[in-house]
N, C-alpha and C positions, 0 to 999 in steps of 0.2 A: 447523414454522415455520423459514424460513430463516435465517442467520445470516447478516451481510454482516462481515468479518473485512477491515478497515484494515491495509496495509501502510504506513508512513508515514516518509518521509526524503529526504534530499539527495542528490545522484546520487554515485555509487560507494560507497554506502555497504553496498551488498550486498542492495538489493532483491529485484530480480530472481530474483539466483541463488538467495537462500533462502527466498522463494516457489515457487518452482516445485519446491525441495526439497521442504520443508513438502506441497506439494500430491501429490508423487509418494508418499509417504508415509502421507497422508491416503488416498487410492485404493489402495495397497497391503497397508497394514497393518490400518485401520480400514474397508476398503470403504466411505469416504463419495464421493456424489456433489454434485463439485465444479466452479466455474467459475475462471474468472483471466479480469480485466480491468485492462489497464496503461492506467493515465492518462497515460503518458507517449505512445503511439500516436493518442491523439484529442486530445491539448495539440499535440505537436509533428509529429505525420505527417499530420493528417487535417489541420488548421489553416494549409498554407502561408504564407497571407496575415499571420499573425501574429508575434509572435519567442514564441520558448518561455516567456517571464516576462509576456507581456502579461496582465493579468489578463480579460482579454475572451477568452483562449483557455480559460483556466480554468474560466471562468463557463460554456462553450460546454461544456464538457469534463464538467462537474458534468451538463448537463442531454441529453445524448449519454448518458453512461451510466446516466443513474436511467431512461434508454426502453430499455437494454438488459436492464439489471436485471427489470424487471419482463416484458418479451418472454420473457427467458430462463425466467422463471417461468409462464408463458402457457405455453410449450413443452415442458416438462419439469418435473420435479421433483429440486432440486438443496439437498441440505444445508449448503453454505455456499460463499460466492459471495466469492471475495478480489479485493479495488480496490485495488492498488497505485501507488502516487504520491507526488507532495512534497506535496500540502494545503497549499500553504504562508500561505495568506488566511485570515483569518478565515474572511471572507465565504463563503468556498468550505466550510470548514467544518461552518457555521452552514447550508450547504445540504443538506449529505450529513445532518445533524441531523433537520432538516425534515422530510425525505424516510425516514427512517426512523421517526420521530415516528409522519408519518401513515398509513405502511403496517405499522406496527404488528412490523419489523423488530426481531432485537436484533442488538447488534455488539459488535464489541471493535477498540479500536486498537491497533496497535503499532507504536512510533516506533522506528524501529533507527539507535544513534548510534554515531559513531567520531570518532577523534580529525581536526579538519583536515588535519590533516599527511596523513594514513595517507591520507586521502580522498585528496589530491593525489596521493599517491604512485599509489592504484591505480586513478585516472581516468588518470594517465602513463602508467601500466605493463600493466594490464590491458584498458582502453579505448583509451587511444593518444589522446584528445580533447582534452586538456591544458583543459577547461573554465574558461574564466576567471570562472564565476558562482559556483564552486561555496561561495565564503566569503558572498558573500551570501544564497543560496539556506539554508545551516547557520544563517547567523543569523537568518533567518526562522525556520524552522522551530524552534530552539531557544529562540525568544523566544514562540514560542504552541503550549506544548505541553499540549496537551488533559487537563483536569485526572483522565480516567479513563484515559490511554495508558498503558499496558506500556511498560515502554521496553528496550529491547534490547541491551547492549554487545556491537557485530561486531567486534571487536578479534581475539577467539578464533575459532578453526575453525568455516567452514558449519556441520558440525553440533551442531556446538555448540548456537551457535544455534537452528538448526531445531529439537533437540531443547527447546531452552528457550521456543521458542515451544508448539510440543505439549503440554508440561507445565502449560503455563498456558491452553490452551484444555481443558486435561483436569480443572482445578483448576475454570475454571468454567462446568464439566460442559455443555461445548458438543460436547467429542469424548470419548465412554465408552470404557473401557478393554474 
C-alpha cells in the first residue's frame, strides 16, 4: 500500500528543502521508492491565469494531482508519494481526505512551523521575494491545523528536522528501520 506523506506550510518555511532532504534519505538509507509532488508548480506555474491564493487554482491544483497520484501508481510501484504544499482551505483539505478515503491510501501530515519574523527574514534573505502574503498565508494555515498533523519546529538545522521527520515516520512504522 502506498502512503501519501503531507508536507504542509507557508512559504519560506523550509518545505522544499527538507523534503527533498527527507527523500534523499529515504532512497539512500532505507531504499524506499519514492515520488515528490510540489503543489506549489500546478497552483502557481501551471495556473497563469490565476494569482497564487485564488482558491480556483487550489481546487484545480487538488484534482491535477489526485490524476497524477494514481497515473504514478498505474506506472510503477512507489512506497510513498510526498505532496508538498500550503493546504491552506479547508475545502482543499477535505479533498486530499476524500481521495485518500476512497482509494483506500494511508497518510500522514506534517505542518512545519516557524516563527513570522524568521519566515520574513528567509523569504528576504534566501529567496529574495520579499512576499507580501506570507502573514496571511501563516494565519491560514495556523488557524486550520489538521487535528492528526505532526507539526514540525524549523527554527533548528535542516537536519534536524529531516531527522525529526524520519523518526516519526519510523514511530509509525511507515519507514522500517
Amino acid at each position: 500500500m502506498v502512503h501519501l506523506i503531507f508536507i504542509r506550510g507557508a512559504s519560506a518555511v523550509g518545505k522544499t528543502t527538507i523534503t527533498k532532504e527527507v527523500l534523499l534519505r529515504l532512497k539512500k538509507e532505507y531504499h524506499l521508492d519514492c515520488a515528490y509532488i510540489c503543489e506549489d508548480d500546478f497552483r502557481k506555474q501551471m495556473q497563469f491565469k490565476y494569482k497564487a491564493k485564488d482558491l480556483k487554482a487550489h481546487q484545480n491544483s487538488v484534482e491535477l494531482i489526485k490524476t497524477i497520484v494514481l497515473k504514478l501508481l498505474q506506472l510503477d510501484h512507489y512506497d510513498l508519494i510526498f505532496i508538498e504544499g500550503q493546504f491552506r482551505y479547508k475545502s482543499i483539505l477535505r479533498k486530499y481526505e476524500q481521495f485518500i478515503t476512497d482509494n483506500g491510501f494511508s497518510s500522514v501530515i506534517f505542518q512545519l512551523d516557524l516563527d513570522l519574523n524568521e519566515m520574513k527574514e528567509r523569504d528576504l534573505t534566501l529567496r529574495n521575494t520579499k512576499s507580501k502574503d506570507i502573514e496571511e498565508v501563516k494565519k491560514d494555515i495556523d488557524f486550520l491545523v489538521p487535528k492528526t498533523a505532526i507539526i514540525i519546529k524549523t527554527k533548528k538545522p535542516v537536519a534536524e528536522s529531516v531527522q525529526e521527520i524520519l523518526n516519526k515516520l519510523m514511530i509509525k512504522k511507515i519507514v522500517k528501520n
